[in-house]
ROLOKE-671659 format. One record per residue (C-alpha): x, y, z; residue in one letter. Coordinates in pm, whole numbers, plus 50000, padded with zeros to 5 digits. Example, Ala and Ser with C-alpha at 12.3 -4.5 7.8 and 13.67 -1.06 7.14 Angstrom:
2
512304955050780A513674989450714S
This chain:
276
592541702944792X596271718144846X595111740344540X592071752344713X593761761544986X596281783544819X593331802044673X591611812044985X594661819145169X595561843644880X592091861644960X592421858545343X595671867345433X597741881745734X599081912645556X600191938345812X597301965145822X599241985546123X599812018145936X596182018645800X594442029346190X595602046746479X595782015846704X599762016246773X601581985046853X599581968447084X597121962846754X593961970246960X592151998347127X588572004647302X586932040347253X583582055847199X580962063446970X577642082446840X574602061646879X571802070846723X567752065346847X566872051446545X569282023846545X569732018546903X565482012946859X566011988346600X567471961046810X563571956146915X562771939146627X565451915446486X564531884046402X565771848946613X569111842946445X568321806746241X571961793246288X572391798046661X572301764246762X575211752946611X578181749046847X578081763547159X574921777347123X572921740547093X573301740747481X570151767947427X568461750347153X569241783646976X566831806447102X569561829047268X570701851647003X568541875246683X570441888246425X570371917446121X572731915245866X574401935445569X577191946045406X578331979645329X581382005045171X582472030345355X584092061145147X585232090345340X583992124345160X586692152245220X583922176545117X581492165645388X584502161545641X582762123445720X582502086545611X579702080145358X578082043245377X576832027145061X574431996945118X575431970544933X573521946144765X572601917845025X574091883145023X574051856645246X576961856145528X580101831745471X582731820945684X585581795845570X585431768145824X589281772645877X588111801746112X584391796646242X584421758146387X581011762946433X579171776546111X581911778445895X581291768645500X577801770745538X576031797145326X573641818345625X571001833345456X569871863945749X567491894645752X569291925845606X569201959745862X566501978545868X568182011545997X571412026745777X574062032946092X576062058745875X576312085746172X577862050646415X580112037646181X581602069446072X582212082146456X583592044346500X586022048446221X586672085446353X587662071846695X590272046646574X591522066746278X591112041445994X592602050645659X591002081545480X592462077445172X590912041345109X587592032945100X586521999545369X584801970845341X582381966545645X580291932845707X577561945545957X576221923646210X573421937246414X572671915946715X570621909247036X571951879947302X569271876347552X569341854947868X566641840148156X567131818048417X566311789548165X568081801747850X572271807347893X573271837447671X575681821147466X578101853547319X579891831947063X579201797646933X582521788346849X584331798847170X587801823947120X589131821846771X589811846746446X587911853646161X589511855645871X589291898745830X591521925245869X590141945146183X586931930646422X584821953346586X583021951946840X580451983346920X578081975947286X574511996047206X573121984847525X573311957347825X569601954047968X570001931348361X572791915648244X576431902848419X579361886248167X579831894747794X583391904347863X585331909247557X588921893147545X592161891947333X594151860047364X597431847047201X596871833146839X596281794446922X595331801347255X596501810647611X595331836947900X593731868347774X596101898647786X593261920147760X589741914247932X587211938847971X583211942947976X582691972947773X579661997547831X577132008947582X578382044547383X582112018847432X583571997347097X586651982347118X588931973546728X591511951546735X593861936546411X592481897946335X596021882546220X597341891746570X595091876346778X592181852546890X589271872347005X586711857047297X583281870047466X581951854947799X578341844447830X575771863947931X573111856948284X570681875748438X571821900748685X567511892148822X567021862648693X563331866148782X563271890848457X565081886948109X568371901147996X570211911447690X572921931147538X573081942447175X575861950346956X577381957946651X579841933346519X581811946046241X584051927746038X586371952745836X588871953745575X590021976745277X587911975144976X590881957244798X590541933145002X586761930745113X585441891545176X582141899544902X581051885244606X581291852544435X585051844644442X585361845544818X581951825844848X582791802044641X586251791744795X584921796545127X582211767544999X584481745344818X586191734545160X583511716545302X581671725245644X583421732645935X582891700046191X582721718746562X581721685146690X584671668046614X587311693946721X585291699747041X583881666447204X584421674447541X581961704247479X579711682147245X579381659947565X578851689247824X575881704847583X574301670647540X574331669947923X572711701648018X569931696347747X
């Protein structure tokens, strides 16, 4: 076990990735960005996400959250003057359950993106002035939270925490009669957020993953006599050198056993049983 540990620690580590964006010393920042009509469109028809019940999210039964998924490398082209994204070829999503309580270890086989977001994540990597001399590593989440009067609009199943990647991103395409979703930094291991804030659509907000837990509040109905959502890009980023692809990641990410949420969280095991 100790020797399996060593080996996914050596692939996710806490290097210091400061002098690779313009996000300064507080090791976050929340800007803007291009969105496009044919992606901003596309959140109309992603499928229910299958592993959204687990954690948190089995207080809905997990019908609160659809999901796209892919994973591309960015390249910036000096001749162009712009990032270039190549798609990559698709493989199912993998945590290690030292980060996601929820879902971690398990192998989530999702729907790959049917829209190529190459104009958003080159104005997102513009606006926090990411490394042009390196190409990135980006693990595309395309998602939809929706909420009713009957179904709670759970933003993340496995409540604040890291994940394992150099840089998280979060981009907001659009918030449709909806109140909560605020994004939050907190102190590795826990505490009060030092930064809370409920970002717009056109706003995404980066922040560095080794220096601190990352939180969203659920979503309600602003009317709860009509349904709500908000949809978003989730972007987990890191230098090609260090992207979390291919068969050596999965396969020490898998050797370490399922996460157990359950266990580590009874109290919230106990308040999910109740409200269902």
């Amino acid at each position: 076990m100790e020797e399996q540990r060593r080996k996914i620690d050596d692939i996710v580590d806490d290097e210091d990735v400061g002098p690779f964006t313009e996000l300064g010393p507080k090791a976050y920042a929340v800007g803007t960005f291009e969105i496009t009509d044919a992606v901003k469109n596309a959140f109309d028809d992603l499928p229910l996400d299958p592993y959204c019940g687990a954690g948190r999210g089995a207080a809905t039964q997990g019908r609160h959250r659809y999901r796209r998924y892919d994973d591309f490398k960015a390249t910036y082209d000096p001749g162009l003057g712009r990032w270039r994204l190549e798609l990559l070829p698709h493989r199912p999503f993998i945590q290690h359950p030292k980060f996601n309580k929820a879902v971690g270890g398990i192998a989530r086989h999702l729907e790959p993106l049917k829209v190529h977001p190459e104009t958003e994540m080159n104005s997102i990597f513009n606006t926090f002035g990411f490394d042009k001399s390196q190409p990135i590593h980006a693990k595309i989440h395309q998602i939809r939270v929706i909420t009713t009067k009957d179904i709670q609009g759970i933003a993340i199943a496995e409540g604040a925490h890291r994940d394992g990647q150099e840089w998280q991103i979060v981009a907001v395409f659009d918030r449709v009669n909806v109140k909560g979703g605020q994004s939050q930094f907190l102190p590795t291991g826990g505490g009060e957020p030092f930064f809370a804030r409920t970002l717009e659509p056109g706003e995404v907000v980066c922040n560095e993953d080794a220096k601190m837990w990352h939180n969203a509040t659920d979503l309600s109905p602003e009317d709860e006599d009509r349904p709500g959502h908000r949809d978003i890009f989730i972007v987990a980023t890191n230098r090609w050198h260090k992207r979390r692809y291919g068969t050596d990641f999965e396969e020490a990410s898998l050797r370490n056993g399922e996460s157990d949420w359950a266990t580590e969280h009874p109290d919230e095991v106990a308040e999910v049983r109740e409200a269902s």
